[in-house]
ChimeraX commands (.cxc) that place a marker at each C-alpha (Angstrom):
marker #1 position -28.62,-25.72,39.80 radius 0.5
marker #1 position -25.31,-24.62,38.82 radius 0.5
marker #1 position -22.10,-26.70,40.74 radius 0.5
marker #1 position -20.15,-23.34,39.68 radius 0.5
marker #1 position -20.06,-20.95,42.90 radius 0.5
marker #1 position -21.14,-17.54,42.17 radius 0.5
marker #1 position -18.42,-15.75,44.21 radius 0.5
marker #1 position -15.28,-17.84,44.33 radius 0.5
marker #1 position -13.45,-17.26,47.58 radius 0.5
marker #1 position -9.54,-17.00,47.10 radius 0.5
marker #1 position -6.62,-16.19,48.99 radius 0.5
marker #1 position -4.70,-12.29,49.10 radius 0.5
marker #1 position -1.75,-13.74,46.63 radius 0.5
marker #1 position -4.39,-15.55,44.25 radius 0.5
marker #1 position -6.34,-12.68,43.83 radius 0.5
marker #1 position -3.41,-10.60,43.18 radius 0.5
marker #1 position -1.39,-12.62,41.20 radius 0.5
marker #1 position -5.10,-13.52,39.12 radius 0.5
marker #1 position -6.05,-9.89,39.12 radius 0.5
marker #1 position -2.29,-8.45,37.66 radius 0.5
marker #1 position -3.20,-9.43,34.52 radius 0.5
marker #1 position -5.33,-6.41,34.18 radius 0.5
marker #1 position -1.91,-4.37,34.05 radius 0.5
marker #1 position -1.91,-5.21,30.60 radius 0.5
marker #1 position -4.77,-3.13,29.95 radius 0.5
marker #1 position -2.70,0.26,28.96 radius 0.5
marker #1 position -0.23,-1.83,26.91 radius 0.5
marker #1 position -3.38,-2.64,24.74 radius 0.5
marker #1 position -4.81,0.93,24.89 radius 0.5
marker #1 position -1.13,2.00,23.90 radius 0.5
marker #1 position -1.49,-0.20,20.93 radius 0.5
marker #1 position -5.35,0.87,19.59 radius 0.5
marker #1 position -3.21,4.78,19.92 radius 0.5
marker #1 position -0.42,3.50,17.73 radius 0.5
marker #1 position -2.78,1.74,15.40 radius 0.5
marker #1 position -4.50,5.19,15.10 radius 0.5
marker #1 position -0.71,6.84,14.30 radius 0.5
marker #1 position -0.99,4.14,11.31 radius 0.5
marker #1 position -3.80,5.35,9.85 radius 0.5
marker #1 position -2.69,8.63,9.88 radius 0.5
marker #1 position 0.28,7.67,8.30 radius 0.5
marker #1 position -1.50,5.52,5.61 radius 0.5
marker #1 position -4.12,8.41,4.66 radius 0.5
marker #1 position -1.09,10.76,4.32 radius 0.5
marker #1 position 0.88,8.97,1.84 radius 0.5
marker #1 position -2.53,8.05,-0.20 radius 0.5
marker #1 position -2.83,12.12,-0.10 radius 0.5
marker #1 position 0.62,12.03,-1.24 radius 0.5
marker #1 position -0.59,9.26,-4.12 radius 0.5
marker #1 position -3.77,10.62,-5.01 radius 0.5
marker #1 position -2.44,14.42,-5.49 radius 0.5
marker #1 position 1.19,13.35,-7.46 radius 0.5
marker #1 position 0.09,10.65,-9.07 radius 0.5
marker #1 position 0.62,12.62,-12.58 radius 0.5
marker #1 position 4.13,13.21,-11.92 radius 0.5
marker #1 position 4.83,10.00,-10.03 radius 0.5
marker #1 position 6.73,7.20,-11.82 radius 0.5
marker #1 position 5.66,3.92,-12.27 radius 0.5
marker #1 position 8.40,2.54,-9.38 radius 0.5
marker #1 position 7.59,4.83,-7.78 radius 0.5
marker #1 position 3.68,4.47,-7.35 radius 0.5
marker #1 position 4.67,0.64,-7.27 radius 0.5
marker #1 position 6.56,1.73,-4.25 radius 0.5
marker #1 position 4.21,3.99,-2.46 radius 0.5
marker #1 position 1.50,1.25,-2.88 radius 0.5
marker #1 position 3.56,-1.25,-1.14 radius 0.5
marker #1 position 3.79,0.97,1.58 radius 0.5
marker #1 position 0.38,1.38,2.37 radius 0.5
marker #1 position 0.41,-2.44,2.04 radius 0.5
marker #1 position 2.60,-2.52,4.72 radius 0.5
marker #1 position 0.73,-0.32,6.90 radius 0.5
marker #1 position -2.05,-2.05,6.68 radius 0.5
marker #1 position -0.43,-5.02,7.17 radius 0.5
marker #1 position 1.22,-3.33,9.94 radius 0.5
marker #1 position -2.44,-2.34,11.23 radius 0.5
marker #1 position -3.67,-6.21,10.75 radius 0.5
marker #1 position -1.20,-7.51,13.17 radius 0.5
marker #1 position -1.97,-4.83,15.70 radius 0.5
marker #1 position -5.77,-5.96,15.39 radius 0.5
marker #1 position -4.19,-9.88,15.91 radius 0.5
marker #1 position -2.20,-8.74,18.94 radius 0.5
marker #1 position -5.07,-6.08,20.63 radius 0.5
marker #1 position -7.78,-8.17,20.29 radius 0.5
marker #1 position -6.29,-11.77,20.61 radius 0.5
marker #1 position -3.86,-10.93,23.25 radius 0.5
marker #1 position -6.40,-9.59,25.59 radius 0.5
marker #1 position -8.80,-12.28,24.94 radius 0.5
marker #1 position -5.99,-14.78,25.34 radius 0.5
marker #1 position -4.20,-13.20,28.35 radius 0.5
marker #1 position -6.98,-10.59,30.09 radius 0.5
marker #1 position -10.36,-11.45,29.44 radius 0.5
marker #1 position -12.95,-12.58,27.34 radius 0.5
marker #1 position -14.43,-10.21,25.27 radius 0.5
marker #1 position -17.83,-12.35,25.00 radius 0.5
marker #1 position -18.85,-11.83,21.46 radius 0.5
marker #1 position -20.05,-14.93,20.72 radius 0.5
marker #1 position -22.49,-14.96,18.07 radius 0.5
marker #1 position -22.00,-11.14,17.42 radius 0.5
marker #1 position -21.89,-10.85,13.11 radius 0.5
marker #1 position -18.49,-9.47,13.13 radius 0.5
marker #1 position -16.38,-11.72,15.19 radius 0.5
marker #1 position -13.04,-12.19,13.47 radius 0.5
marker #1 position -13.59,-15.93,12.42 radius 0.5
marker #1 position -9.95,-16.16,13.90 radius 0.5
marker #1 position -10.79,-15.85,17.77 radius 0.5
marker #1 position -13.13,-18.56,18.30 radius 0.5
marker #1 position -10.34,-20.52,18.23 radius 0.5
marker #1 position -7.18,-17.79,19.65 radius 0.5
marker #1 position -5.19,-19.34,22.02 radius 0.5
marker #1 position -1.31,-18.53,22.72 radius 0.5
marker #1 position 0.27,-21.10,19.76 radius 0.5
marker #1 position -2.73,-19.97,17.47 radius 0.5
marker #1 position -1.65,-16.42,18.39 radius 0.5
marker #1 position 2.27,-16.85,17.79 radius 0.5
marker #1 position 1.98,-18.87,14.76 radius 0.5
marker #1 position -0.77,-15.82,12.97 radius 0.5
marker #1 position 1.79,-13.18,14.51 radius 0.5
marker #1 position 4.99,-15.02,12.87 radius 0.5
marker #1 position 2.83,-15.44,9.23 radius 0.5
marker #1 position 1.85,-11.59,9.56 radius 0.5
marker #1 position 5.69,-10.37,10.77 radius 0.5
marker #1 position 7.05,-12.57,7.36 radius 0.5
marker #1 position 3.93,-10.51,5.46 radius 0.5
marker #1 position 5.36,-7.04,6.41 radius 0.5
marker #1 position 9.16,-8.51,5.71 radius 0.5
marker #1 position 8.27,-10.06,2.17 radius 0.5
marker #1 position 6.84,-6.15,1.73 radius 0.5
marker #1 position 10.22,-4.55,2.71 radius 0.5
marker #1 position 11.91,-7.24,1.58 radius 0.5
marker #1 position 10.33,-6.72,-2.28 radius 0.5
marker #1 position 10.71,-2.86,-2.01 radius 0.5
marker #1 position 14.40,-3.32,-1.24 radius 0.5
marker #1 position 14.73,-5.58,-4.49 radius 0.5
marker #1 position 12.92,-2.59,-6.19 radius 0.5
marker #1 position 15.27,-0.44,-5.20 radius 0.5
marker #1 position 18.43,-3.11,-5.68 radius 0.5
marker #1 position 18.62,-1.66,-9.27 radius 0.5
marker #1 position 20.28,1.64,-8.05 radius 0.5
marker #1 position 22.86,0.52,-5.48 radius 0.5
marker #1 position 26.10,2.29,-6.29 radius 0.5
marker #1 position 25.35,4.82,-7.63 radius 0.5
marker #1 position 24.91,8.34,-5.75 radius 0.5
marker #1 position 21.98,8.63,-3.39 radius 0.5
marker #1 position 21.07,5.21,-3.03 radius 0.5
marker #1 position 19.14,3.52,-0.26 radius 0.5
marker #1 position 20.93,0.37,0.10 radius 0.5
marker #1 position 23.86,-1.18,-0.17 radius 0.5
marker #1 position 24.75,-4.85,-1.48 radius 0.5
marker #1 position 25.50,-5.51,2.37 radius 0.5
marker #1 position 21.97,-4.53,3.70 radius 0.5
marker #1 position 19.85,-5.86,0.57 radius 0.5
marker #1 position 21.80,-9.30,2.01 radius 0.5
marker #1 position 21.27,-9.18,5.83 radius 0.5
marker #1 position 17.73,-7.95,5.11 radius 0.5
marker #1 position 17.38,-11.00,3.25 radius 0.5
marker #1 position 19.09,-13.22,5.88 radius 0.5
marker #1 position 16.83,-11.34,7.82 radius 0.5
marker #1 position 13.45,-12.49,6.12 radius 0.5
marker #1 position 14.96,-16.06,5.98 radius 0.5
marker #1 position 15.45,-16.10,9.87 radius 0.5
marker #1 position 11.29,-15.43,10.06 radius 0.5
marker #1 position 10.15,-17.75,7.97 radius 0.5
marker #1 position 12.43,-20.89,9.62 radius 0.5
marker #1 position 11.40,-19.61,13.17 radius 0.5
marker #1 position 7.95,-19.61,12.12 radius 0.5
marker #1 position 8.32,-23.14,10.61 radius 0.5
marker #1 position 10.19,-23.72,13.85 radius 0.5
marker #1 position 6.61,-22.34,15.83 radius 0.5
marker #1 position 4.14,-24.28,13.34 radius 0.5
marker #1 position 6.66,-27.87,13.83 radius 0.5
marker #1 position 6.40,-27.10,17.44 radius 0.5
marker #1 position 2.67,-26.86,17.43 radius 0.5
marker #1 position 2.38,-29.71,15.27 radius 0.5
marker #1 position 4.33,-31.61,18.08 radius 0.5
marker #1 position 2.54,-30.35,21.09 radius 0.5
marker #1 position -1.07,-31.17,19.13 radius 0.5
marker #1 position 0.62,-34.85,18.45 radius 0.5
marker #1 position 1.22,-35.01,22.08 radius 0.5
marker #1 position -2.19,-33.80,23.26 radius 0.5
marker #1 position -4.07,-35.82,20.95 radius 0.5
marker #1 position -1.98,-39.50,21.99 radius 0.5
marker #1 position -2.55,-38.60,25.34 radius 0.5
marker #1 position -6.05,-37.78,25.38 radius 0.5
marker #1 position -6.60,-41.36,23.29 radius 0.5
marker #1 position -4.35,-42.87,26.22 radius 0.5
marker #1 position -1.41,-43.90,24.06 radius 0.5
marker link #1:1,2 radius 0.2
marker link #1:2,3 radius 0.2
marker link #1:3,4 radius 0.2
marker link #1:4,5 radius 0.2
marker link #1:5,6 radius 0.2
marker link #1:6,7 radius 0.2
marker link #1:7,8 radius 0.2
marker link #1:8,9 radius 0.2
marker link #1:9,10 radius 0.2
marker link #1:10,11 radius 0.2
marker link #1:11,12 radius 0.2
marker link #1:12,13 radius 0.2
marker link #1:13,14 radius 0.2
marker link #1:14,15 radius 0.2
marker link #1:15,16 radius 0.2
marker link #1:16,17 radius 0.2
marker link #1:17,18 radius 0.2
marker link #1:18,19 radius 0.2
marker link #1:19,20 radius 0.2
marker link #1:20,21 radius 0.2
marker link #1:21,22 radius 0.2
marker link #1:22,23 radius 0.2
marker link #1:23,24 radius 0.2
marker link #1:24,25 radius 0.2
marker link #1:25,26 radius 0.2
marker link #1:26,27 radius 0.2
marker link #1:27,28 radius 0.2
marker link #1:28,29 radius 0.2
marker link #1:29,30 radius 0.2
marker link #1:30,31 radius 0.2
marker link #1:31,32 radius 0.2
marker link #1:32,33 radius 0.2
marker link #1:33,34 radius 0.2
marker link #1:34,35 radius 0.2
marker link #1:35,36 radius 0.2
marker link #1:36,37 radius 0.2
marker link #1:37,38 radius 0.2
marker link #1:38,39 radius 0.2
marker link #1:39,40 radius 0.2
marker link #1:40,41 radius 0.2
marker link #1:41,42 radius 0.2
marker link #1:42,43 radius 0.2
marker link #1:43,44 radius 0.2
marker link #1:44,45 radius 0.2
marker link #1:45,46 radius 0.2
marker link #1:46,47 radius 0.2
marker link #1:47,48 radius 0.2
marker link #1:48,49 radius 0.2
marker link #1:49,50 radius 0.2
marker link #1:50,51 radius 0.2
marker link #1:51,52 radius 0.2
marker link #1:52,53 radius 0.2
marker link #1:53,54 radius 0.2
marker link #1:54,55 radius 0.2
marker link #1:55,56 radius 0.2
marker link #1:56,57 radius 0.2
marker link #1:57,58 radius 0.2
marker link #1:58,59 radius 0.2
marker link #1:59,60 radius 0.2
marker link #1:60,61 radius 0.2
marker link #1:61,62 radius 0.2
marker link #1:62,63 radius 0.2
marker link #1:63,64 radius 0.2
marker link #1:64,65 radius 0.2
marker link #1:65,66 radius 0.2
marker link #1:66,67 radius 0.2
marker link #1:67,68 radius 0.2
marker link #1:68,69 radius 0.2
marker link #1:69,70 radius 0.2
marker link #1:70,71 radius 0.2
marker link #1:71,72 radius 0.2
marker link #1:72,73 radius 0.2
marker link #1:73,74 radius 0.2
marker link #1:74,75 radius 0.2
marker link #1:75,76 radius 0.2
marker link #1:76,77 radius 0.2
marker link #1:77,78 radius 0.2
marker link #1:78,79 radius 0.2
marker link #1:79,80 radius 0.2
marker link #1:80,81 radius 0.2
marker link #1:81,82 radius 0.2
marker link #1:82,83 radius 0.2
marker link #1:83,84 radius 0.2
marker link #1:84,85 radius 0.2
marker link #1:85,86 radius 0.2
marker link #1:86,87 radius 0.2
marker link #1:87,88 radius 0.2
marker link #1:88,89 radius 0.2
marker link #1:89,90 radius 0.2
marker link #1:90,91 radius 0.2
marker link #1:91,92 radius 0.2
marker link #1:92,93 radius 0.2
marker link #1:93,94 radius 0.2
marker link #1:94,95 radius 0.2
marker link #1:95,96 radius 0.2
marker link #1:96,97 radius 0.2
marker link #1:97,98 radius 0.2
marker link #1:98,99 radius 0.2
marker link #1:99,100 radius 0.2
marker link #1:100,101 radius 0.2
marker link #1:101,102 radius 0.2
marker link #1:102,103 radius 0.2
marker link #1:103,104 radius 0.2
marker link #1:104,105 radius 0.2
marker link #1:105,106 radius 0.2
marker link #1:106,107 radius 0.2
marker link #1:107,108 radius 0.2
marker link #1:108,109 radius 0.2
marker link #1:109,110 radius 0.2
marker link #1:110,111 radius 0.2
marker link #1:111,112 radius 0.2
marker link #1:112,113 radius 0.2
marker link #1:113,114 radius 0.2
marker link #1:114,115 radius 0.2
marker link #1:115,116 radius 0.2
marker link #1:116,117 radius 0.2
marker link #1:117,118 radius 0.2
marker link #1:118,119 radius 0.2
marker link #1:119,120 radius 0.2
marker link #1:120,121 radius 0.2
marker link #1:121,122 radius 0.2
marker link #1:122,123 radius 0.2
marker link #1:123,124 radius 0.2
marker link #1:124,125 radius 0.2
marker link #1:125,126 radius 0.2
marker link #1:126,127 radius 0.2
marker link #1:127,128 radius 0.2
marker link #1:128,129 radius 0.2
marker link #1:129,130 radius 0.2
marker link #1:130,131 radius 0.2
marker link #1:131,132 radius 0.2
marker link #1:132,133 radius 0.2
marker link #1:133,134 radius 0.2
marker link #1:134,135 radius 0.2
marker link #1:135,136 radius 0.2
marker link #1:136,137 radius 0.2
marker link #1:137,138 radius 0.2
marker link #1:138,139 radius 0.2
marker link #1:139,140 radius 0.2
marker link #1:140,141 radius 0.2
marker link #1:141,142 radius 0.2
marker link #1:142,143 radius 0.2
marker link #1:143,144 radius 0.2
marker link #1:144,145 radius 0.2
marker link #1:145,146 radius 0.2
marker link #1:146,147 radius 0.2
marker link #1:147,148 radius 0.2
marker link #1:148,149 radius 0.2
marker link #1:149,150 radius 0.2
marker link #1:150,151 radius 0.2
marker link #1:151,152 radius 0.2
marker link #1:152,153 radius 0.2
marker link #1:153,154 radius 0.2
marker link #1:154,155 radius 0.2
marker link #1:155,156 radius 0.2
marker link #1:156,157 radius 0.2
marker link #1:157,158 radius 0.2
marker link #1:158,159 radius 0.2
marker link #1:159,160 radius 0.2
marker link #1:160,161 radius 0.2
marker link #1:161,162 radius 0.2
marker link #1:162,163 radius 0.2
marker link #1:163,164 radius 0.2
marker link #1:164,165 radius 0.2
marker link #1:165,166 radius 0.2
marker link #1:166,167 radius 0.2
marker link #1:167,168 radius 0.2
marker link #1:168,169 radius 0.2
marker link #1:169,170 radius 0.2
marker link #1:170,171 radius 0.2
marker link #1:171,172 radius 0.2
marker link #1:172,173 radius 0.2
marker link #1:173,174 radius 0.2
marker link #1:174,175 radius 0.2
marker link #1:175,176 radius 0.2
marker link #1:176,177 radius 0.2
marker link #1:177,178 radius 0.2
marker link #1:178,179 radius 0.2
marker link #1:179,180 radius 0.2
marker link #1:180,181 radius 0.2
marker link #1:181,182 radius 0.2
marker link #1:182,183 radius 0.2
marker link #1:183,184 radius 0.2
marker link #1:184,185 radius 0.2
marker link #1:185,186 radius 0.2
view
């Protein structure tokens, strides 16, 4: 016999306050429709690739390849964000044991979540970041994408992500210190 109830009895404001988290449900749906924008978007520019490539450049195959990088990048932290947020912060999606759970979730809480999302948002920057230095070579001259002011605060930029995520992964360090002394009762 099971000590756990089988309906739990709660008050009008519990239940309501418990039950608003399925609000986030069309925020989640909203994402799995822009995830499906990406893909459009990456299977147009490899169209684009795969029909030019005789009369692409080099830098500029380089620079349509990091693009689809950064969709799917892009597309990987939308997975991270659907799936993990609304296992962390809706409900369980119960596939335990199923042969492709993301080896990730078994262990998805809200730190595990912001630390993955902070690593994946410096991914996608080190991407822009790299075609912007690709690009560095024509700034001056007429037509170019950037000038010596944005290839800086784009680079500030980057730098800002990776110390807040240091800042997340120090902060989860800490909290895991904390948890750890107290459950040893020091």
């Amino acid at each position: 016999m099971s000590d756990v109830p089988s309906v739990y009895k709660t008050g009008f404001f519990p239940t309501l306050i418990f039950g608003s988290r399925w609000l986030q449900l069309p925020l989640y749906l909203g994402l799995i429709i822009a995830q499906c924008a990406y893909v459009f978007l990456f299977l147009k520019e490899l169209t684009h690739l795969v029909l030019d490539v005789n009369s692409l450049s080099e830098q500029t195959i380089m620079l349509i390849v990091l693009g689809l990088i950064d969709v799917v990048m892009i597309s990987n932290l939308l997975v991270m964000v659907i799936v993990g947020g609304y296992e962390t912060f809706v409900s369980r999606l119960r596939l335990d044991g199923h042969p492709d759970q993301p080896e990730w979730l078994s262990h998805v809480n809200a730190t595990v979540l912001k630390v993955k999302l902070a690593m994946a948002i410096i991914g996608i920057s080190s991407i822009h970041l790299l075609k912007t230095f690709i690009e560095a070579g024509n700034i001056g001259m007429p037509g170019a994408k950037f000038t010596e002011e944005g290839v800086m605060w784009q680079t500030i930029i980057h730098m800002t992500f990776i110390f807040s995520a240091i800042g997340i992964a120090y902060t989860d360090w800490l909290m895991q210190k904390v948890s750890s002394a107290n459950r040893n009762g020091h």
